[in-house]
C-alpha positions as CSV (number, residue, x, y, z in Angstrom):
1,X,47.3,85.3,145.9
2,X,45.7,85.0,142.3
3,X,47.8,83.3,139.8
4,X,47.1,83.3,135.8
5,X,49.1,80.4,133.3
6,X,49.2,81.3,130.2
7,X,50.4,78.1,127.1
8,X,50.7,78.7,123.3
9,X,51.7,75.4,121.6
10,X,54.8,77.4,119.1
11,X,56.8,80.6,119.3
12,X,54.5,82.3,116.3
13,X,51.4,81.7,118.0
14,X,50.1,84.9,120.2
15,X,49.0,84.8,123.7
16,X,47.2,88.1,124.1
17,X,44.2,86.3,123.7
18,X,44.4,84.9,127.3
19,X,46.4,87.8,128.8
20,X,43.8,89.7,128.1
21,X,41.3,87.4,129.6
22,X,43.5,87.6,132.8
23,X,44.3,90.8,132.7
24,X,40.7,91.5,132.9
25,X,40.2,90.0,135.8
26,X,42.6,91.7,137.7
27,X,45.5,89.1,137.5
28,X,49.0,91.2,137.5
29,X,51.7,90.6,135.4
30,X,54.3,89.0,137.6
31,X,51.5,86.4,139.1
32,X,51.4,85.0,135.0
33,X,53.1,82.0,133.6
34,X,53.3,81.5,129.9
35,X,55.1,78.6,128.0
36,X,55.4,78.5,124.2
37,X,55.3,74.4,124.3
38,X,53.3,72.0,122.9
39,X,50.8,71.0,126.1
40,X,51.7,66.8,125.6
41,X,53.1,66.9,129.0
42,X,53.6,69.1,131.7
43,X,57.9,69.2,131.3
44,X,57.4,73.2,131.1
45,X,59.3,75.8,132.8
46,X,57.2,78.3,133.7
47,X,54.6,75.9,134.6
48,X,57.0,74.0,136.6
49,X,58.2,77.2,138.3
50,X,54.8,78.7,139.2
51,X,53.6,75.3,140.8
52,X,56.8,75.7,142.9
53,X,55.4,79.6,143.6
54,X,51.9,78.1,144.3
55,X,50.8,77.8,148.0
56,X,47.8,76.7,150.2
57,X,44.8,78.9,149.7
58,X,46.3,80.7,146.1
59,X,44.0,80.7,143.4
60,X,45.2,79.7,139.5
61,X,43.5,81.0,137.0
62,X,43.7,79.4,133.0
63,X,41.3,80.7,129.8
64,X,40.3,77.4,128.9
65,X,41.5,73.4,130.1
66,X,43.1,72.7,126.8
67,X,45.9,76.0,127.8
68,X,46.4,73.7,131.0
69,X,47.2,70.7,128.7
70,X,46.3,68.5,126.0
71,X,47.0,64.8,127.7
72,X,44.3,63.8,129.4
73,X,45.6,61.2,131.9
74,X,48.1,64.2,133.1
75,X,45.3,67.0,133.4
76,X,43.6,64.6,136.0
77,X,46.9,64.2,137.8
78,X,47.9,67.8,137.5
79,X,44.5,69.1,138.6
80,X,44.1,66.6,141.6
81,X,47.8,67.5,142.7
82,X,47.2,71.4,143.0
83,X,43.8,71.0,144.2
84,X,44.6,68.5,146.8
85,X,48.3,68.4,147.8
86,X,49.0,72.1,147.7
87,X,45.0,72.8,148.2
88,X,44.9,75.5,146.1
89,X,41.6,76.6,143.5
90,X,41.8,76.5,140.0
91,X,39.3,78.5,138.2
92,X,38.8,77.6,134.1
93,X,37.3,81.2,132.5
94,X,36.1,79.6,129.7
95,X,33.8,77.1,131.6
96,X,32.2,78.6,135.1
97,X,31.7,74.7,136.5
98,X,35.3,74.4,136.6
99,X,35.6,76.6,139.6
100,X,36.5,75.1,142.6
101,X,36.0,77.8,145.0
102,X,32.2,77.6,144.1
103,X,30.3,74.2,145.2
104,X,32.8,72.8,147.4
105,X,30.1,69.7,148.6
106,X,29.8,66.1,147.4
107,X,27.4,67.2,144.6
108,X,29.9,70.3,143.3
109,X,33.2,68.3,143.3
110,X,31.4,65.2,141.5
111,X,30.0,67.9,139.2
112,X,33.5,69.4,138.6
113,X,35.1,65.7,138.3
114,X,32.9,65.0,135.6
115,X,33.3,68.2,133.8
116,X,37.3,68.0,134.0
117,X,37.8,65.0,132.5
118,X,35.3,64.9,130.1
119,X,37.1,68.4,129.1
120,X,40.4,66.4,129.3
121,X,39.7,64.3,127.1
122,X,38.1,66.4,124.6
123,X,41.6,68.4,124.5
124,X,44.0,65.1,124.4
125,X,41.9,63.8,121.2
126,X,41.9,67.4,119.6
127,X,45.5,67.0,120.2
128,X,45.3,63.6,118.1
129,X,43.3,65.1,115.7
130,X,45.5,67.9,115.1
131,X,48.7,65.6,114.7
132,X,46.6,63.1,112.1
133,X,45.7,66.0,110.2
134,X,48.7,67.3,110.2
135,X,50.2,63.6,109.1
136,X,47.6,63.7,106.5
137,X,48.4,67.0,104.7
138,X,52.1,66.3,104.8
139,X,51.0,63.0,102.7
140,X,49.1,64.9,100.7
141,X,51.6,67.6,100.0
142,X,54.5,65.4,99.1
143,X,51.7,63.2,96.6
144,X,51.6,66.5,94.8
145,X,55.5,66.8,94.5
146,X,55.8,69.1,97.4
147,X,59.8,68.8,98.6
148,X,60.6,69.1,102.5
149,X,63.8,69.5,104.1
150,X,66.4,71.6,102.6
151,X,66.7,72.3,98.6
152,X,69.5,70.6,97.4
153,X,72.4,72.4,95.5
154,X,73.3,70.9,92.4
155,X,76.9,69.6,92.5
156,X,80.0,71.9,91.3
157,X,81.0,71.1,87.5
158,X,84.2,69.8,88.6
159,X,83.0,67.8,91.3
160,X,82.9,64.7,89.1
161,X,87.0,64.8,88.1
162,X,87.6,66.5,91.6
163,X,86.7,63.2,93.4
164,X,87.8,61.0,90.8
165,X,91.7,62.9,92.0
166,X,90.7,62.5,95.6
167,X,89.6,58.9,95.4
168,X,92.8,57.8,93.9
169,X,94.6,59.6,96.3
170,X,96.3,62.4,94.0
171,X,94.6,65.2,96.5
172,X,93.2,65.4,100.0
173,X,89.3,65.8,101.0
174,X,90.4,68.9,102.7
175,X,91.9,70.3,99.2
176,X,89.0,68.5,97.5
177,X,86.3,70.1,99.3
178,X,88.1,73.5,98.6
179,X,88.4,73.4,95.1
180,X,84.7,72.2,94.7
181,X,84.0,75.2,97.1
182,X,82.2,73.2,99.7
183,X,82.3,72.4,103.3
184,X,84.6,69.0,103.8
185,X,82.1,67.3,105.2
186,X,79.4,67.8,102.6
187,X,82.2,67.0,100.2
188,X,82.8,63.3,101.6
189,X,79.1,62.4,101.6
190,X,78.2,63.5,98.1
191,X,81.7,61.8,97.0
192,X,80.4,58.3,99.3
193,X,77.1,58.8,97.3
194,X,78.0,59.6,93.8
């Protein structure tokens, strides 16, 4: 049976790049996996489900070794698992040596070792690059003035003699917060802070 997993690292990224790619090859539908998950680590659940589906002899098909993962110690782990406990082939689209139906001899498997985890690691420090850059340009941004988070709201124009009432006790924070025409919570933690 021919398998195809499919990974996108958000919800808004698109993954008809590789369905298309295994939809080309003849790989149905129901036989594909996809996770919207960030590839640090293999907690998925459709990942995790199809290795559950996968049996001796199957054959798994991925676009490229970064859509298996991006952590390099795990891709090892993860491709020596399915390749050796549940003896199945994994074939990489993007990159014909990683095929291991083809050269199954000393030479072929030392060639496809050296391939995966050079290719491994490649993806784990394009996942490192990705998060310093990404550290980076929020550095950058907030250096310019750029605000994250939630804007605030400036404060009612009786908040000031509202909590002055509710601190000595005149009113309650439930009455306070409904006069100011905010949430009681938010009410006690701008009054703690002001």
């Amino acid at each position: 049976m021919n398998y195809g997993y499919v990974r996108v690292s958000t919800r808004e990224q698109n993954e008809d790049r590789q369905l298309l790619a295994l939809h080309g090859i003849g790989i149905s539908a129901q036989n594909i996996y996809i996770d919207k998950q960030s590839g640090k680590d293999f907690q998925r659940p459709s990942y995790t489900k199809m290795v559950r589906e996968l049996k001796k002899n199957d054959v798994l098909f991925i676009k490229s070794i970064d859509r298996l993962g991006r952590n390099y110690e795990e891709i090892i782990e993860q491709w020596r698992m399915l390749t050796k406990e549940k003896q199945i082939d994994i074939a990489v689209l993007d990159m014909p040596l990683l095929d291991t139906r083809q050269g199954k001899d000393l030479i072929g498997t030392f060639l496809s070792d050296v391939v995966l985890q050079i290719l491994s690691f490649v993806a784990q420090n394009e996942r490192e690059n990705i998060r310093q850059r990404q550290s980076e340009g929020i550095c950058a941004a907030k250096a310019r003035g750029v605000r994250f988070g939630r804007p605030s709201h400036p404060l009612p124009d009786n908040f000031e003699k509202t909590c002055l009432r509710w601190k000595q006790g005149e009113i309650s924070g439930t009455e306070a917060a409904r006069i100011c025409g905010m949430p009681l919570s938010t009410f006690r933690y701008k009054a703690l802070h002001f």
